[in-house]
C-alpha positions as CSV (number, residue, x, y, z in Angstrom):
1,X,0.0,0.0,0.0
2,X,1.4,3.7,-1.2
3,X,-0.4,7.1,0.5
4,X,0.5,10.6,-0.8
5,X,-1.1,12.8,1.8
6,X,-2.3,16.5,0.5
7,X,0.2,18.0,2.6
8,X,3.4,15.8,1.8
9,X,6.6,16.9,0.9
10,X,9.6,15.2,-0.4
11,X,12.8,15.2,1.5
12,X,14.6,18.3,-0.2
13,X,18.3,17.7,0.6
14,X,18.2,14.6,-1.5
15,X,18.0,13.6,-5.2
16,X,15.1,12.5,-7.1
17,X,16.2,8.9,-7.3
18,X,17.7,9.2,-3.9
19,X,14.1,9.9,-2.7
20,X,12.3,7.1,-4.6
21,X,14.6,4.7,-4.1
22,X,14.6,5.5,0.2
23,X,10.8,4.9,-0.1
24,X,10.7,1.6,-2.0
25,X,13.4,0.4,0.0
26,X,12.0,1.4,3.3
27,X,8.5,-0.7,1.9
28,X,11.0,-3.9,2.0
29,X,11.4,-4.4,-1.8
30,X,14.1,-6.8,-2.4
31,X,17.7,-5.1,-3.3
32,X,17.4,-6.9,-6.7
33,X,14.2,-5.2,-7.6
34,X,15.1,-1.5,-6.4
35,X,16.7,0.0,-9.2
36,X,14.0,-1.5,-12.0
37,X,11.3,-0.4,-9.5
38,X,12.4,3.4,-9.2
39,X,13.9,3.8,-12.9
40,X,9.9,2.8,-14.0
41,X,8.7,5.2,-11.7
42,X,10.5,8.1,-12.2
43,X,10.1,7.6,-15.8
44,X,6.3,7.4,-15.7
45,X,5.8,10.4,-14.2
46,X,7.9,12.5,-16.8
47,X,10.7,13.0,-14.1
48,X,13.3,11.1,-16.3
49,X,15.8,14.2,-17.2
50,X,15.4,15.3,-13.5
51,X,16.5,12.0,-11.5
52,X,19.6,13.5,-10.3
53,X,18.4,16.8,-9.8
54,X,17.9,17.9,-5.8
55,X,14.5,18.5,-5.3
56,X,15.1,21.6,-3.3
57,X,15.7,22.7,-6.6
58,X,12.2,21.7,-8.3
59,X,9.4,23.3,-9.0
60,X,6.3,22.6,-6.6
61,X,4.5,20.3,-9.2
62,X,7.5,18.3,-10.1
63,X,8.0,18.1,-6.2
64,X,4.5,16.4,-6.1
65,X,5.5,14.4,-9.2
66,X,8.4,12.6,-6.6
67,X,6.2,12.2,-4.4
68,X,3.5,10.2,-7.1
69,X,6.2,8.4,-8.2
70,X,7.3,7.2,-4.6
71,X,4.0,5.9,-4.4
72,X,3.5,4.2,-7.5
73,X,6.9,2.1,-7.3
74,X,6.7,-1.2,-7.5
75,X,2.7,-0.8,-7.9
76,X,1.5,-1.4,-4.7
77,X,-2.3,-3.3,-4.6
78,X,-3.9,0.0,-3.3
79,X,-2.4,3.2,-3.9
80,X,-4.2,6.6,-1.8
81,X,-3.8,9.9,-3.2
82,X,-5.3,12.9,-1.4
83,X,-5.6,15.5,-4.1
84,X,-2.5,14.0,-6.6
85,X,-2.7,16.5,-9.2
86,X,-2.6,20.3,-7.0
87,X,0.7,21.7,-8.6
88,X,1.0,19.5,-11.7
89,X,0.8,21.4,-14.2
90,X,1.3,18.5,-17.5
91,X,0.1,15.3,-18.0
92,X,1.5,12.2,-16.7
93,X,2.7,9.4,-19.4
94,X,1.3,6.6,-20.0
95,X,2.3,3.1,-20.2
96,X,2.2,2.2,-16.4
97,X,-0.6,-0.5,-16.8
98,X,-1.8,0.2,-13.6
């Protein structure tokens, strides 16, 4: 299970990928699935040119983008967003197969 409360915010000292990847590892996914898990992620999102940028540096709807990402990593069975898209201001790509 993935939540993305209303009010979250990423952790702004660290990296995109450094962020994802704290998350899914913290949700126990096996060390051999990590990097596939957060590379799909990131990617889906529309984050891909920004995975090593610090997210202090990001705008506020890319900074909710992490956080969407960080949920959806390693599709979870239920995933609960409280208002997913405030900030965001294009469209997230497809492919997911969620």
């Amino acid at each position: 299970m993935s939540v993305v409360p209303q009010e979250a915010v990423p952790f702004s000292l660290l990296r995109v990928v450094e962020h994802v990847e704290m998350l899914v590892r913290l949700r126990g996914v096996p060390r051999g699935r990590v990097r596939q898990c957060v590379d799909e992620a990131i990617d889906v999102v529309g984050l891909g040119d920004y995975r090593n940028s610090l997210i202090d540096e990001l705008s506020g709807g890319m900074k909710r983008l992490v956080l969407v990402a960080s949920a959806i990593a390693c599709r979870p069975r239920l995933i609960i967003l409280d208002e997913p898209t405030v900030g965001i201001e294009r469209r997230i790509g497809g492919g997911f197969g969620m």
